[in-house]
N, C-alpha and C positions, 0 to 999 in steps of 0.2 A: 565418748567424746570428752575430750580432756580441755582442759583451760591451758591456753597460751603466754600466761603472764609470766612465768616464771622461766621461760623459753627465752624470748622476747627479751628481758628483762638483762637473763643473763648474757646473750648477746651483746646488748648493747654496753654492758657493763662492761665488757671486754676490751671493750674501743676506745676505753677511757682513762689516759694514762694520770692526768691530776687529781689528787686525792680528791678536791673539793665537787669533781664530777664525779667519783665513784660513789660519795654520800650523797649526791643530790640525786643519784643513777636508784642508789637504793630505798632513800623517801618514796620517789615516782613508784617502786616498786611497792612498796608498801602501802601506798593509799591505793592500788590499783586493788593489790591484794584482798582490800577490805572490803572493796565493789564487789569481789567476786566472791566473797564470803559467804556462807549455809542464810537462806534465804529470812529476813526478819520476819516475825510474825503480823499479817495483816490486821487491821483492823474490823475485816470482818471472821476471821479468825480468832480474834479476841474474843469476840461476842458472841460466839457459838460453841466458844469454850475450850477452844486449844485441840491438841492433838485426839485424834479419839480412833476406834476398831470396829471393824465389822467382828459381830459374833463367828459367823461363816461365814465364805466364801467362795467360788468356783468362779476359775478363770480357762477359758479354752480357744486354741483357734477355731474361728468360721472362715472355711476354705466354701459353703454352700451360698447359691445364688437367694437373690432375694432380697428386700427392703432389709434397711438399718431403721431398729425401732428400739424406746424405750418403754420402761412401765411409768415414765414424767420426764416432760422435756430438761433435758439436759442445758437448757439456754442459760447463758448469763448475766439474764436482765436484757439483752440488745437480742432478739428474734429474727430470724429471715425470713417468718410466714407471717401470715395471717392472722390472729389468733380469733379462736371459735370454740362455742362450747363445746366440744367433743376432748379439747383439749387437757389434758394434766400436766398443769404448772409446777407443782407440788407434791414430793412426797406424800403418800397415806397408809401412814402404818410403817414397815418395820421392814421392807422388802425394797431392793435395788438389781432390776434386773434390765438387763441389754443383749442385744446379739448385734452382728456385724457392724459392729464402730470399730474404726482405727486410735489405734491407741493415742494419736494426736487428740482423737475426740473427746478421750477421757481424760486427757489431761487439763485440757482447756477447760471444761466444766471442775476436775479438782482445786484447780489452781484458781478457778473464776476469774480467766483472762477479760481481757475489755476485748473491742473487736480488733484495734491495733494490737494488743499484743497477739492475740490468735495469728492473724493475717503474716506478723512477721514471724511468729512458727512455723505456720506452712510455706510459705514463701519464701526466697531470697529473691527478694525483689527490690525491696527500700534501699536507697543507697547509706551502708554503715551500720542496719539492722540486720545482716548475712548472718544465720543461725545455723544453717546446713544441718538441718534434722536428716537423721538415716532413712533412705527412703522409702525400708519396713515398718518405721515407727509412723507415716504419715501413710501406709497405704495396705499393710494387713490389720482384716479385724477380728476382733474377739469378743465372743460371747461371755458377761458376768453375771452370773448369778448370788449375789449374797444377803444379808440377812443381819438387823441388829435384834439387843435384847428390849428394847422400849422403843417405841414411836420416837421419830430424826425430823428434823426439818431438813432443809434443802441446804442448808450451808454444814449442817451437820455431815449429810451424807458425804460433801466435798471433803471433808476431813477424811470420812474413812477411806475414801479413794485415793489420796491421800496415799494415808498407810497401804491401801492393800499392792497400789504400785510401787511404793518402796520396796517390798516385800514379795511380788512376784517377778516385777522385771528389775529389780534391782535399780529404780531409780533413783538420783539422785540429778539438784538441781539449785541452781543459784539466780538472786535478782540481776540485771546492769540496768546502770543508766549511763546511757549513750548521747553524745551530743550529734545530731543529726538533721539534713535538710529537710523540714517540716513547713507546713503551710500555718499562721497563727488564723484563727479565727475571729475576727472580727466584727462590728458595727460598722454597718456602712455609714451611718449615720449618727455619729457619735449621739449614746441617750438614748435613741429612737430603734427600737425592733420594730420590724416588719407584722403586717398584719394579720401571718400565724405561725407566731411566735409570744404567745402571751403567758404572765404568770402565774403560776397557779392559782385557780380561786379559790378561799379558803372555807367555799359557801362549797365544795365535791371534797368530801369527806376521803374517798376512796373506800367507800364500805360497796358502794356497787359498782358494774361493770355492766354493759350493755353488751355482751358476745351476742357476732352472728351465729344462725345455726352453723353455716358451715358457709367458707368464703375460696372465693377463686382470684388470685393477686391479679390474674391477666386478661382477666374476661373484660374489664369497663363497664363503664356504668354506675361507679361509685358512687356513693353520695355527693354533694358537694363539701370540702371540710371547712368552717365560720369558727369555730372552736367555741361556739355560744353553749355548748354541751360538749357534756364530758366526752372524751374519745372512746371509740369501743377497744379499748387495751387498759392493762391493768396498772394502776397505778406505781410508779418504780423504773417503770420498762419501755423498751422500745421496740416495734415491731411492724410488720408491712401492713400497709392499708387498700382497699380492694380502692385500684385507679378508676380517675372521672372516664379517661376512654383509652382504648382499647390500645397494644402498645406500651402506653405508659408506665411509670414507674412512682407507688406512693408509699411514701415510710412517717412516722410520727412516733410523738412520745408524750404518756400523761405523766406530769409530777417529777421529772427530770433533771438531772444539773448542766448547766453547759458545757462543762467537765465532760459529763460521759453522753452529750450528744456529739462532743468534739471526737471521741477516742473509738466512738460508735460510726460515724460518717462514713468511712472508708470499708467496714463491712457492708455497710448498705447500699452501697454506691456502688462498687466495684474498682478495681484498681485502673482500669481504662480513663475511670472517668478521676478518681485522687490520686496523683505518682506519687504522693507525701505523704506520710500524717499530718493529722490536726492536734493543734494544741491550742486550749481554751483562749485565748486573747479578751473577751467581751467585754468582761470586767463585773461581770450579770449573775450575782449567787443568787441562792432558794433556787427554788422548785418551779418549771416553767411547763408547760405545753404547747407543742409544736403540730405540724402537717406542713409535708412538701412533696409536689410534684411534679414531672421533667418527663419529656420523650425525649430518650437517646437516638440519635441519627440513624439510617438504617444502615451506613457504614459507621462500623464503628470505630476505625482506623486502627493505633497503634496505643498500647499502653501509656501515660504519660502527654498523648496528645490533648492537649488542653483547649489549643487553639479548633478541636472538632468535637473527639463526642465529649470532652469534659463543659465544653461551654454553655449545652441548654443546662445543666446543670446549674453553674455558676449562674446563671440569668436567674437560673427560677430560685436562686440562694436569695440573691439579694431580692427580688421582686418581691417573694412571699415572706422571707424570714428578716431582711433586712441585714443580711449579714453575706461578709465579702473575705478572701483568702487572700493575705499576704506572706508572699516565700519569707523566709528566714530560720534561722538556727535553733535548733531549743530541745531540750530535755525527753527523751524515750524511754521508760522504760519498758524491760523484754526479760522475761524468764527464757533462764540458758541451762540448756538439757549438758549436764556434766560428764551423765555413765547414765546407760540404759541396757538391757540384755530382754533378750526373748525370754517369754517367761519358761521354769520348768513346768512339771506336770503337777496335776493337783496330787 
């Protein structure tokens, strides 16, 4: 997949017989140029220490039926399940290994997309986010097996995946930011959040965690959530919550920024119920924790339909969080897959 700037660019320069358009033709070009330039280094890439290698590693297709599993959740910080002691958050030891993940999957964990940048990977769906990923890169998976020389942490590991995908499928890949129809996030209430949406206390350390044994998202019968204790999820993250009844749908987050409850929403939600992204509007920094929950209608109409199944949503926004969506224009960023190849053989 190649960049279209220079395509684009040269076109229109063509059309352009006064000099003073053909340099203004070629500024536009050049700032566009520099969006689509070799991706900056993150900030949490800073702090895990820049580029780094698996010692080994083995990559292969899985053409075999069967669960997609890792040896530690692949998440990034935003979860789709449950979390339960059974679970591994985190790396232990020196070993990274997976079978049948599609290579979209490792990328999003290398790259530790948010949920809107995943969502507009796999998807063209958002209007002005069309990324049009190959549709072997979002649907064959491959088994890895590889291996550092010292014990990694979890952002570590993402580095060497990182490398080892540059290096077997030959990727390559750059940031944008795109200006695009997003929903801001809001206070309904200008000041006032809702009644669970509260700030971090600074009395829950995050040294524990209450994991269930083991939880079922759809069964009901959850607790009730008051947020007078800490939530049984790990401090940082966001992830599902076992709903009050049955039907239902509950998500939360301990220690969280509104930032990345905002970039998280639409993975949890599902596109039916946000046709947008979110973009933080609140005004609300530090660390907060949240609980919400919504029964989607049993029709759930059409994507984008706001007016059906997006509304118990919206209801249960403002009721329990105190927070409301307004349309308008604003800033996306999206990692754009440049050049990708199937990999060769180990």
């Amino acid at each position: 997949m190649r960049s279209e700037f220079g395509t684009r660019s040269a076109r229109l320069c063509a059309g352009v017989l006064l000099v003073l358009a053909v340099l203004a033709c070629g500024a536009v070009w050049q700032l566009r140029a520099q969006k689509a330039s070799s991706s900056p280094e993150q900030d949490w890439e800073k702090a895990a220490g820049g580029g780094q290698q698996f010692d080994v590693a083995s990559v292969r297709e899985d053409r075999t039926s069967g669960e997609s599993h890792s040896n530690f959740s692949l998440d990034n910080g935003n979860a789709w399940f449950t979390v339960s002691r059974k679970d591994v958050l985190a790396p232990n030891g020196t070993l990274f290994s997976s079978k049948r993940l599609p290579l979209l999957r490792y990328i999003t964990f290398a790259y530790k997309l948010s949920g809107t940048e995943e969502l507009a990977l796999r998807m063209d769906y958002w209007a002005g986010l069309e990324l049009h990923v190959p549709d072997w890169v979002r649907n064959e998976r491959y088994d890895i097996e590889a291996r550092t020389a010292q014990p990694a942490t979890k952002d570590q590991m993402r580095l060497m995946v990182q490398s080892l995908l540059a290096e077997r499928f030959k990727l390559k890949v750059h940031w944008e930011t795109r200006e695009v129809p997003v929903y801001g996030l809001v206070l309904a209430t200008p000041g006032i959040p809702g009644p669970l949406l509260k700030r971090h206390a600074a009395s829950d350390d995050c040294t524990t965690t209450a994991l269930p044994e083991s939880a079922d998202n759809n069964a009901g019968g959850g607790p009730a959530i008051t947020l007078d204790a800490p939530l049984p999820i790990p401090c940082g993250m966001m992830a599902r919550l076992p709903a009050g009844t049955r039907g239902a749908h509950r998500f939360g987050g301990r220690d969280v920024t509104m930032a990345m409850l905002a970039v998280s929403m639409p993975f949890q939600t599902g596109l039916a119920t946000l046709d947008r992204p979110l973009l933080d509007k609140t005004g609300l920094a530090g660390g907060f924790d949240f609980s919400i929950e919504w029964t989607p209608p049993e029709d759930m109409g059409q994507p984008g339909d706001v007016g059906s199944f997006g509304a118990p949503f919206r209801e249960a926004l403002k009721r329990q969080l105190g927070l409301k969506l307004e349309p308008q224009k604003g800033p996306v960023d999206v990692l754009v897959i440049d050049h990708v190849e199937q990999p060769s053989a180990n």
